[in-house]
C-alpha positions in Angstrom: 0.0 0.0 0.0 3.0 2.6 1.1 3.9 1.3 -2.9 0.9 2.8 -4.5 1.2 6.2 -2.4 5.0 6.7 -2.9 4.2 5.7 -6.5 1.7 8.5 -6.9 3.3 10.7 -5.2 6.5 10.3 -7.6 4.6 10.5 -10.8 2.4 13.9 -9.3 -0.5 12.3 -9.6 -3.6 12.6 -7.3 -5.0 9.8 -4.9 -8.9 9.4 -4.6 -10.9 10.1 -1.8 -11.1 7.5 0.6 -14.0 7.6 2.6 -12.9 5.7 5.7 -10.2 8.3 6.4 -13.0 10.9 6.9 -14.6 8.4 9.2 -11.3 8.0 11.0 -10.6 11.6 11.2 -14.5 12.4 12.6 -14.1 9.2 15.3 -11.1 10.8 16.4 -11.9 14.2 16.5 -15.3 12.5 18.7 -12.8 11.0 21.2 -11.0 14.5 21.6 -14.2 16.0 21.9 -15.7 13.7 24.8 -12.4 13.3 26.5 -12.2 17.0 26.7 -16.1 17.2 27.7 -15.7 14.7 30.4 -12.3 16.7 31.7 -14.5 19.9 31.9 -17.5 17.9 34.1 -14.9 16.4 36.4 -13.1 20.0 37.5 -16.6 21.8 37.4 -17.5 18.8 40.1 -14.1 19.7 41.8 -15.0 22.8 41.9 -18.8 22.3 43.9 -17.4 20.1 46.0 -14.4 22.7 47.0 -17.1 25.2 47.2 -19.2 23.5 49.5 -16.2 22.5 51.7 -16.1 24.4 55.1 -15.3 23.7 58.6 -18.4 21.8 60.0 -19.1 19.9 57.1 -20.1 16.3 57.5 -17.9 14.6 54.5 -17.8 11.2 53.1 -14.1 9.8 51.8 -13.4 7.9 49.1 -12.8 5.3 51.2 -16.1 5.3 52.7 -14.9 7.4 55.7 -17.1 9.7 57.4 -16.7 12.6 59.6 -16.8 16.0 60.6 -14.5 18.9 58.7 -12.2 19.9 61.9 -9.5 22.5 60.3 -8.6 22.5 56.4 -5.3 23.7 55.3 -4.7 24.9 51.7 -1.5 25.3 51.1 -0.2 21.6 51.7 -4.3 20.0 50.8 -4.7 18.8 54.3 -7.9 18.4 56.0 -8.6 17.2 59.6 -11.9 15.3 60.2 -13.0 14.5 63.5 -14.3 10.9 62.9 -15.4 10.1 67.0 -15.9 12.7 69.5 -11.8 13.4 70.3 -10.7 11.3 67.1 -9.2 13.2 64.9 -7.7 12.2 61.1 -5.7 13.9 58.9 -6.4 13.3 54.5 -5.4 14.7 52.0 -8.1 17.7 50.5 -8.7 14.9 47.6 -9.5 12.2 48.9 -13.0 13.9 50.1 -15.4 12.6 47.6 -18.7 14.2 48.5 -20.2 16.7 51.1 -23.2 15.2 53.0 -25.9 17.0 53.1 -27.6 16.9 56.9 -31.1 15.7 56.2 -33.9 16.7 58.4 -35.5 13.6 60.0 -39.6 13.9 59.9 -41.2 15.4 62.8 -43.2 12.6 64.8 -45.7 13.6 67.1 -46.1 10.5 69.5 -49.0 10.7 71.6 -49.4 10.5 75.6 -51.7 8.0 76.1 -51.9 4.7 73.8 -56.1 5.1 73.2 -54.8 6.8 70.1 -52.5 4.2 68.9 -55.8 1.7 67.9 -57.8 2.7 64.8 -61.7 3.5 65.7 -62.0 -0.2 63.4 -60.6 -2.0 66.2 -62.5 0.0 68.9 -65.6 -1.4 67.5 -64.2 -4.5 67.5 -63.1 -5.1 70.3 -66.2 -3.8 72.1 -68.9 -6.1 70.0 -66.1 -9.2 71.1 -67.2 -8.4 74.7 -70.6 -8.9 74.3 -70.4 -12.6 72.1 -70.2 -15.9 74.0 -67.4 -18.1 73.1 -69.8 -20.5 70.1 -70.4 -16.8 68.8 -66.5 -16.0 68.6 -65.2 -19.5 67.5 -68.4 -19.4 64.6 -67.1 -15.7 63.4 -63.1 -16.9 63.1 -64.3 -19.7 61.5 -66.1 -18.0 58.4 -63.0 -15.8 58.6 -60.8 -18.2 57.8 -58.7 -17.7 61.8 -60.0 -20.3 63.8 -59.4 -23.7 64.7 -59.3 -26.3 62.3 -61.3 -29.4 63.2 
């Protein structure tokens, strides 16, 4: 092949245009493209997470360590977490891999007494069971399916 284009080449001739070269050149032009793209995500990700970096902040390693932001020192990327009350661990600024958020934990109102805790459903029943003799009962858990099988 290197014949044919040295060979064209010597006598001044010109070669035809090959279509898989244009398809070469646009995949690799692609590659650049998206390896560029993905560069440009990755620092503007940096960049949030840097932002959203203070003293205070729960963080998660990329380890899987959690703890507390305790001091952060920029000029040699150190950062001090407080992982247990009076534990403290020093990492390097990029090994923090995300900033977590402190959720809120629903408000529960629990009640005083426990008459609230049963539905008005089983109120009702519970009070018509009181008045039925025991044939009533095992008849009724019978036809529901709950009673003894004989």
């Amino acid at each position: 092949m290197t014949e044919n284009v040295l060979a064209q080449a010597a006598e001044g001739g010109k070669a035809a245009f090959d279509p898989t070269m244009l398809i070469m050149l646009a995949a690799f032009g692609l590659l650049i493209f998206m390896m560029m793209r993905g560069r440009k995500k990755a620092a503007k990700a940096q960049e949030q997470l840097r932002s959203n970096l203070a003293v205070g902040a729960e963080v998660m390693t990329q380890f899987g360590l959690f703890g507390t932001v305790h001091s952060i020192d920029t000029d040699e990327n150190k950062i001090v977490l407080e992982v247990a009350p009076g534990s403290f661990v020093t990492v390097h600024s990029q090994v923090v891999a995300k900033v977590v958020a402190a959720e809120e934990a629903p408000s529960v109102e629990i009640p005083d007494d426990a008459s609230s805790l049963t539905s008005a459903a089983s109120a009702d029943e519970a009070a018509g069971s009181e008045n039925e003799t025991p044939e009533e009962t095992l008849r009724r858990l019978n036809n529901e399916g709950n009673g003894p099988k004989a």
